[in-house]
C-alpha positions as CSV (number, residue, x, y, z in Angstrom):
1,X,56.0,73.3,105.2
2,X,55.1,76.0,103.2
3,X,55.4,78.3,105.8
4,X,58.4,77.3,107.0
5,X,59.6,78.1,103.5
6,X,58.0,81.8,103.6
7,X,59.4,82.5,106.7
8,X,63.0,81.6,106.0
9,X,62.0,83.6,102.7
10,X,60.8,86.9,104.6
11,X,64.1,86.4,106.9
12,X,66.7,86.3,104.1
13,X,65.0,89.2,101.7
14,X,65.0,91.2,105.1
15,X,68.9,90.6,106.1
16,X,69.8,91.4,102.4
17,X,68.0,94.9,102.7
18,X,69.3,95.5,106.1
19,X,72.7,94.9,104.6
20,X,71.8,96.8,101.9
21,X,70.8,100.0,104.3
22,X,74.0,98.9,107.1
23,X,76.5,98.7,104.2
24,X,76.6,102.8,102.7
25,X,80.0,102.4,101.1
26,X,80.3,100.8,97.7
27,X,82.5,97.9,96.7
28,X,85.1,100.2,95.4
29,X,84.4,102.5,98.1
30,X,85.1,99.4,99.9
31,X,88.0,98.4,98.3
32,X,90.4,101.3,98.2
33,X,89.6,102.0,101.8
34,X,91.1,98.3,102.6
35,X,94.0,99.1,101.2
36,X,94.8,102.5,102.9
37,X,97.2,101.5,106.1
38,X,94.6,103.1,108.7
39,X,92.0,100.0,107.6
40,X,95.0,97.0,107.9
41,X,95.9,99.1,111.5
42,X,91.6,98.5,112.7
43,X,90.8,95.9,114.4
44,X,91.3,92.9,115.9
45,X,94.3,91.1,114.4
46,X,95.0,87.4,114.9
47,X,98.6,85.9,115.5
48,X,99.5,89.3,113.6
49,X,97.8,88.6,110.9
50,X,94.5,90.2,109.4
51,X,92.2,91.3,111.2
52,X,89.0,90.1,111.5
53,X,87.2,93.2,109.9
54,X,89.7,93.7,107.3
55,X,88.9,89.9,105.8
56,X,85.0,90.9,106.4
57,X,85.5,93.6,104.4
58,X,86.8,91.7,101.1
59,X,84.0,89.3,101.6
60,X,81.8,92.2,101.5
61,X,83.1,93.5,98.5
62,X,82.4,90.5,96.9
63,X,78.8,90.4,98.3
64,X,77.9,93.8,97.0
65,X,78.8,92.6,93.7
66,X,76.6,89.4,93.9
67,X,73.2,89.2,92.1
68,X,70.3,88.6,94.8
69,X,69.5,85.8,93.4
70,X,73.3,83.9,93.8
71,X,73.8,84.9,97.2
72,X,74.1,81.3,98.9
73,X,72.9,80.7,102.6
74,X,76.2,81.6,103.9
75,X,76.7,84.6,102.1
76,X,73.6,85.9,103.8
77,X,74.9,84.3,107.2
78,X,77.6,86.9,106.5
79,X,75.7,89.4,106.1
80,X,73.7,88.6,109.5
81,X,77.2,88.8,110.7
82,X,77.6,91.9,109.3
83,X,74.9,93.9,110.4
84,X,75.1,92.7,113.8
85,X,78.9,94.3,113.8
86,X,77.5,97.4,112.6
87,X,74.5,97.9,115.0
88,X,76.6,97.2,118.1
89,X,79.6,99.2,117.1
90,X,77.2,102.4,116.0
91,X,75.7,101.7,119.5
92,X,79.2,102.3,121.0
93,X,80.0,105.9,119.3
94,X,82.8,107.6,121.3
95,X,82.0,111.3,121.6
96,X,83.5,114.1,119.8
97,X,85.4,114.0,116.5
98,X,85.7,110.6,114.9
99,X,87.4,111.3,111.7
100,X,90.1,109.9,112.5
101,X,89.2,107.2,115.1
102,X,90.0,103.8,115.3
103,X,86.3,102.9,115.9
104,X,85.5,104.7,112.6
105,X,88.2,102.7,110.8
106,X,86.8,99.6,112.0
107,X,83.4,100.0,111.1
108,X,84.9,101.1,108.1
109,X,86.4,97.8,107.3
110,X,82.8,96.5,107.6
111,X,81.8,98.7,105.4
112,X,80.0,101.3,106.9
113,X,81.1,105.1,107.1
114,X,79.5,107.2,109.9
115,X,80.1,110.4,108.8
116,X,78.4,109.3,105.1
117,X,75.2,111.6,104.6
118,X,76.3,113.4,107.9
């Protein structure tokens, strides 16, 4: 039982820094970038509404701000989520210029900038 324990242990400190590597924008990095019209435009958008990203993104905020220790299971179910949308959509990098991309917005709204650190 105990090792069950670890395990499920190892797997949620390890999602948290993965997040914490994914996720290079702060939360008020974060923040005013969600409301800028070019991160409302990204993404998929349901019945007209929000898009999928652009909610992500406000839970994110709310996650960077979150001691370790309070994140709840699905917070780090989120952030599973999270890093999954990041590694596939870094995987999918149009060529050329992608300042001003929709893919860059998106991942944007998930709270990674590729052109951070570049």
């Amino acid at each position: 039982m105990t090792e069950h324990r670890t395990d499920r242990a190892t797997e949620r400190d390890e999602t948290i820094a993965e997040f914490g590597h994914l996720v290079n924008l702060t939360p008020k990095q974060l923040q005013d970038w969600l409301e800028r019209d070019e991160s409302r435009a990204a993404g998929q958008h349901k019945g007209g509404g929000e898009s999928t990203g652009h909610a992500s993104g406000r839970r994110i905020v709310q996650l960077l701000r979150t001691p370790k220790s309070d994140l709840s299971e699905d917070d780090v179910a989120h952030m599973r989520k999270v890093n999954g949308y990041i590694k596939r959509h870094l995987a999918q990098r149009p060529s050329g210029d992608v300042t001003d991309t929709t893919w860059r917005h998106s991942l944007m709204n998930w709270g990674h900038d590729p052109l951070k650190g570049a």
